[in-house]
TIDRENTOR-828046 format. One record per residue (C-alpha): residue in one letter; residue number from 0; x, y, z. Coordinates in Angstrom, 3 decimals. Example, Ala and Ser with C-alpha at 12.3 -4.5 7.8 and 13.67 -1.06 7.14 Angstrom:
2
[r A; 0; [12.300; -4.500; 7.800]],
[r S; 1; [13.670; -1.060; 7.140]],
***
This chain:
220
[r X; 0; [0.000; 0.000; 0.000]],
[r X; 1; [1.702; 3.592; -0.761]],
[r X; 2; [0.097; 6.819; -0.221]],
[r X; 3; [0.347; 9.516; -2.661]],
[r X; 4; [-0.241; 13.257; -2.682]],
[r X; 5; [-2.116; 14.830; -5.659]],
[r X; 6; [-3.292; 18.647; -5.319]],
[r X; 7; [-3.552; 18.398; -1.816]],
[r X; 8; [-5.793; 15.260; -1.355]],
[r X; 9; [-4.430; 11.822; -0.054]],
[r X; 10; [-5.439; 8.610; -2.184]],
[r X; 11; [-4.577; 4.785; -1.138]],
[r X; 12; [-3.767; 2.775; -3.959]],
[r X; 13; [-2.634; -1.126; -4.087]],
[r X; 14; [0.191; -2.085; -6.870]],
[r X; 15; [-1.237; -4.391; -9.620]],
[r X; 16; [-0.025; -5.108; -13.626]],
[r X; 17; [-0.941; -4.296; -16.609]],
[r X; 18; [0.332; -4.010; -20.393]],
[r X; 19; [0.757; -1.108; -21.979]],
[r X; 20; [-1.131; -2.392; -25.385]],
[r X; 21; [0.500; 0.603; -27.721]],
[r X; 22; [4.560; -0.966; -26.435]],
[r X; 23; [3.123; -4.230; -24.540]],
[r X; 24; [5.374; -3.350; -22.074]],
[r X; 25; [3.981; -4.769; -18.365]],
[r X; 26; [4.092; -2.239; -15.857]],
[r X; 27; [2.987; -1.261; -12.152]],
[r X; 28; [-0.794; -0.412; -12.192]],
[r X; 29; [-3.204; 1.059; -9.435]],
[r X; 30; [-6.389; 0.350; -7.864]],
[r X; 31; [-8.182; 2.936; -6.611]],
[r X; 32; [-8.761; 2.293; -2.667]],
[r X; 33; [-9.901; 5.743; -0.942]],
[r X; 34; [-12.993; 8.351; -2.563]],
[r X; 35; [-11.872; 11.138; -4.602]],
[r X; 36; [-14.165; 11.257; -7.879]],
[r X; 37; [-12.527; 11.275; -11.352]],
[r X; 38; [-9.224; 10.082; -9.618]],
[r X; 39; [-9.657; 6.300; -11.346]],
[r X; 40; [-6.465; 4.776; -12.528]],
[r X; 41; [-4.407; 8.471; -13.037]],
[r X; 42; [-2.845; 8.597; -9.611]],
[r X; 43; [0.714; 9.782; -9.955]],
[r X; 44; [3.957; 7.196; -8.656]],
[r X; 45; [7.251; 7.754; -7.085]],
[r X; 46; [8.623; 10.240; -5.112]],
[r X; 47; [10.850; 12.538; -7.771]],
[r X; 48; [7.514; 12.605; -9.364]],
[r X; 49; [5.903; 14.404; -6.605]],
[r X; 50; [7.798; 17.265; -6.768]],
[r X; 51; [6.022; 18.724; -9.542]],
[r X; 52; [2.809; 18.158; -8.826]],
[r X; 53; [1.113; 21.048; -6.549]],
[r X; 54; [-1.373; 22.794; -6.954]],
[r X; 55; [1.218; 25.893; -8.269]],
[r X; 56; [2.275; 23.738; -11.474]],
[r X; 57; [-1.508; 22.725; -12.722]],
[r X; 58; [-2.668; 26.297; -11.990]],
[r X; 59; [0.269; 27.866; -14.176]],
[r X; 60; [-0.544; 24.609; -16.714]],
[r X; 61; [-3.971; 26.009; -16.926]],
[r X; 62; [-3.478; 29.643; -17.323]],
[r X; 63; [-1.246; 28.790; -19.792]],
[r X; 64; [-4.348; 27.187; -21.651]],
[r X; 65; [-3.851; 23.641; -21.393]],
[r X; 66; [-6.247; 21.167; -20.550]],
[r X; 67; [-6.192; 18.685; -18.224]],
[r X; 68; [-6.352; 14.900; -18.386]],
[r X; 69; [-9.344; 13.040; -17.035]],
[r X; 70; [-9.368; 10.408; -14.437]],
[r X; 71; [-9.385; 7.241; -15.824]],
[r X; 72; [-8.474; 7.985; -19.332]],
[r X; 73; [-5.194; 9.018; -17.632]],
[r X; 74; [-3.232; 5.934; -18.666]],
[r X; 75; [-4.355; 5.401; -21.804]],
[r X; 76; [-3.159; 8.890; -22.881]],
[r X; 77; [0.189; 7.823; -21.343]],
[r X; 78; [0.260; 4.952; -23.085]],
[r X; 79; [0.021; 6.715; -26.456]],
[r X; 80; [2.450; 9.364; -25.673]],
[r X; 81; [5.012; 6.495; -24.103]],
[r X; 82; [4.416; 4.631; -27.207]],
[r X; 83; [5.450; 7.209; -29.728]],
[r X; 84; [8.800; 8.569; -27.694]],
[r X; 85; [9.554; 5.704; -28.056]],
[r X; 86; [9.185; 5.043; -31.671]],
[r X; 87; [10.430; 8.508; -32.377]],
[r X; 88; [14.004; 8.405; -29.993]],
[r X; 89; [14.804; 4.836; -30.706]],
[r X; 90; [18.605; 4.715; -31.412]],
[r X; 91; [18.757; 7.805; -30.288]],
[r X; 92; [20.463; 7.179; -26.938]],
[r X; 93; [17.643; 8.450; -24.963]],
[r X; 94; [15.708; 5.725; -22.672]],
[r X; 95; [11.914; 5.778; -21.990]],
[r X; 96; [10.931; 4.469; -19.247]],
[r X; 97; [7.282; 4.560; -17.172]],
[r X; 98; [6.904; 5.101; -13.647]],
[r X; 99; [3.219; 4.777; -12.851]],
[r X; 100; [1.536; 6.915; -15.166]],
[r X; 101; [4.383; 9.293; -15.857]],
[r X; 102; [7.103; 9.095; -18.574]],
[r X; 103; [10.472; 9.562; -17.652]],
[r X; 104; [13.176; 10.349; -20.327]],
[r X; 105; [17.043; 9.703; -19.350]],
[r X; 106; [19.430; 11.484; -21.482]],
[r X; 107; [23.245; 10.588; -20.689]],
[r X; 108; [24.918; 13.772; -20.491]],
[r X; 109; [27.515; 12.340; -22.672]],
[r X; 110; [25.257; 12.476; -25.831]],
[r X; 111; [23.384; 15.849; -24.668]],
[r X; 112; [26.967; 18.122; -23.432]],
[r X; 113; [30.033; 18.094; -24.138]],
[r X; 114; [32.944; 17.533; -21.037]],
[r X; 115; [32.212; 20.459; -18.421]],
[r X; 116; [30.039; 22.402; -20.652]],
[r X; 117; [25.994; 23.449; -19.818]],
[r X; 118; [25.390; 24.098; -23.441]],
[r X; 119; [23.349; 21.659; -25.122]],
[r X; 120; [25.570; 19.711; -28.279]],
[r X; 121; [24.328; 20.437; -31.472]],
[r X; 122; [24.577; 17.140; -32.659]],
[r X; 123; [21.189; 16.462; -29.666]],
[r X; 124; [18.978; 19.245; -31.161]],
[r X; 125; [17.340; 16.811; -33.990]],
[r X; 126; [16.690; 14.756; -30.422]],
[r X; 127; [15.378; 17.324; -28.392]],
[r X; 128; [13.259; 19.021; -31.112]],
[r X; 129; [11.544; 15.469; -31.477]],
[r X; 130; [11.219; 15.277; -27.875]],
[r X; 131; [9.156; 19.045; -28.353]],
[r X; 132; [7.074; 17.743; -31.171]],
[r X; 133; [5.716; 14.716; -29.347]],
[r X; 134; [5.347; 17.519; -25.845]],
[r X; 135; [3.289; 19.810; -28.065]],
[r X; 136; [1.097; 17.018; -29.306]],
[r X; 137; [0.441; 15.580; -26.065]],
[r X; 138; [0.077; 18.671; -24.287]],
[r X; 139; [-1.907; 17.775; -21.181]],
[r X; 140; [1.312; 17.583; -18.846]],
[r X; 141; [3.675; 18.777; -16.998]],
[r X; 142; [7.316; 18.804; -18.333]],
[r X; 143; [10.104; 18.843; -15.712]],
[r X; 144; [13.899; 18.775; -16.632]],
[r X; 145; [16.191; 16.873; -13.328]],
[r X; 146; [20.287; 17.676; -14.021]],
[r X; 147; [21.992; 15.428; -12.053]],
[r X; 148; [26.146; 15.443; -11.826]],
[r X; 149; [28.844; 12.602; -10.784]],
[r X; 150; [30.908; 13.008; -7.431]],
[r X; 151; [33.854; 14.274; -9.120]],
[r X; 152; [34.836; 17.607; -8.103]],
[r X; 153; [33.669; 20.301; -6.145]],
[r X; 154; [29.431; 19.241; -4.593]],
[r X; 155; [29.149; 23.315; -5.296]],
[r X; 156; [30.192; 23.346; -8.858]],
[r X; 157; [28.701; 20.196; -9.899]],
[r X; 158; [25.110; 21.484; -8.183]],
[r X; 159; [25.594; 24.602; -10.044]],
[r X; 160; [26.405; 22.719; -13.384]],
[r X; 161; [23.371; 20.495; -12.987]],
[r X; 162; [21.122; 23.718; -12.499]],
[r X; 163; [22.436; 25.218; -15.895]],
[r X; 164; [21.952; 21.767; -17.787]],
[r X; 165; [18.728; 21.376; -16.775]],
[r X; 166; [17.860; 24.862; -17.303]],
[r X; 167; [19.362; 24.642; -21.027]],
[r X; 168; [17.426; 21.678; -21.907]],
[r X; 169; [14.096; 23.240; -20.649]],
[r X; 170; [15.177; 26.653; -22.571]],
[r X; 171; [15.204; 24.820; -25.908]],
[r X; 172; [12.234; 23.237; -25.591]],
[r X; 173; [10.115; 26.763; -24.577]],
[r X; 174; [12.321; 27.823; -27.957]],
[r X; 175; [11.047; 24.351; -29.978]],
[r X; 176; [7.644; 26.096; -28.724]],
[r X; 177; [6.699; 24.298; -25.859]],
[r X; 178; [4.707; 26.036; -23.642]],
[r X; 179; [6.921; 27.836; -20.723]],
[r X; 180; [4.083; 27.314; -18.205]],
[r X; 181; [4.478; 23.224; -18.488]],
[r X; 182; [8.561; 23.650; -17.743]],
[r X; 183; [10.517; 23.647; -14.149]],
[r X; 184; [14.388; 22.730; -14.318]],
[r X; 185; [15.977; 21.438; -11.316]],
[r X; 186; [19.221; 20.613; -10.538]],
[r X; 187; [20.054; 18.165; -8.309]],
[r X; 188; [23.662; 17.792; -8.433]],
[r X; 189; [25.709; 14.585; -7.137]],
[r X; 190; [22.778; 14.272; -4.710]],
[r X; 191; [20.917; 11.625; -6.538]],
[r X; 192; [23.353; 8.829; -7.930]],
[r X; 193; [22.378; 5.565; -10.032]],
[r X; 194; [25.659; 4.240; -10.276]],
[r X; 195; [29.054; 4.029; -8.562]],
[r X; 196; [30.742; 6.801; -8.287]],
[r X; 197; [34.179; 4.780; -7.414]],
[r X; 198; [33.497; 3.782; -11.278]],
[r X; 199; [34.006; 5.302; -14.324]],
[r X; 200; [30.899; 3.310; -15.996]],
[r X; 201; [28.777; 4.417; -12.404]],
[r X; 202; [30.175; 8.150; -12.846]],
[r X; 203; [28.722; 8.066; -16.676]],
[r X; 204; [25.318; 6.997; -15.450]],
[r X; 205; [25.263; 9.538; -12.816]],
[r X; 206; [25.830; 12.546; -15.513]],
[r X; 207; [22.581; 12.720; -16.943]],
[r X; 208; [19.317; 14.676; -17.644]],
[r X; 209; [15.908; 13.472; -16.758]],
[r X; 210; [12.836; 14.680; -18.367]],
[r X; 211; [10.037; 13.545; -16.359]],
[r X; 212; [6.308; 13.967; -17.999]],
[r X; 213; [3.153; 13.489; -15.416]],
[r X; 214; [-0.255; 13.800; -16.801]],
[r X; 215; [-2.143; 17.227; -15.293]],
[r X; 216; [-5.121; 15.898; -13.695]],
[r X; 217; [-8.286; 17.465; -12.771]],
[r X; 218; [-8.976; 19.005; -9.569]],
[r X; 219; [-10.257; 15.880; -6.899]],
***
């Protein structure tokens, strides 16, 4: 049983499985335990998830003119927009992966900057602008960028550098036309590792950029 925070209601869910059927990928479904009308099957996972989604975000989402996703029909709309980042960044260095009903994009800073740098390679715009294309057609979320940095070096410098990546990558989407209201950049520095940072292959993994896409729902 986890409890999750949406808005600023509380909703118990219990894990079950399901396949996506656009990838038929299996993955970590919900049922709905606890009141809250239109909630369904849309409940948001995980706890780097949660920090976008207050009240704050969906009310900036919304006065930037973008609807909100319904409910139930939550998944399904995931499931679409999962289905065709995928298609679209395949060999493009750039996994897809699903955490509840958000998407979660992990670019390895290695394809997206070059040593050191915050500016975003040229050789990654064709990527990023297809990443914009499929944000603009599935517009009915919220788009935050995560920097994250290795333990190498200074914790102040790499926090900062993390910061400026993130911020880069959210700049060029808002410039591919993607609507500034959906975007937050956050840098998290060395904070958050997914490797070993006694390794050089557990340093790599740790220099990334996460784009994490959760579905604006409406108010419970």
């Amino acid at each position: 049983m986890r409890k999750i925070l949406i808005g600023f209601m509380s909703i118990a869910v219990i894990a079950s499985c399901t396949t996506n059927p656009y990838t038929g990928e299996r993955r970590a479904g919900r049922v709905v335990t606890s009141g809250a009308a239109g909630a369904g099957a849309g409940a948001a996972t995980g706890a780097i998830i949660g920090a976008i989604a207050g009240n704050a975000k969906k009310g900036a989402i919304i006065g930037a003119g973008v609807g909100v996703a319904a409910g139930a029909g939550i998944g399904a709309y995931q499931d679409q927009q999962q289905a065709k980042l995928q298609q679209r960044l395949a060999a493009t260095g750039v996994s897809v992966t699903r955490v509840g009903d958000n998407i979660q994009l992990n670019m390895p800073s290695d394809i997206t900057f070059d040593t050191a740098s915050a500016e975003v390679s040229a050789d990654f715009y064709e990527t990023l602008n297809t990443v914009a294309i499929v944000l603009k057609e599935f517009n009915r979320t919220g788009v935050s960028v995560y920097g994250h940095a290795d333990a190498r070096g200074a914790a102040d410098y790499n926090q900062a550098l993390s910061q400026e990546r993130a911020s880069n990558v959210a700049t060029y989407l808002a410039n591919q036309g993607v609507l500034g209201g959906r975007l937050q950049a956050v840098g998290f520095g060395e904070t958050r590792p997914i490797g070993d940072n006694q390794t050089a292959r557990g340093q790599s993994l740790n220099r990334r950029v996460e784009i994490v896409i959760d579905p604006i729902e409406e108010q419970f």
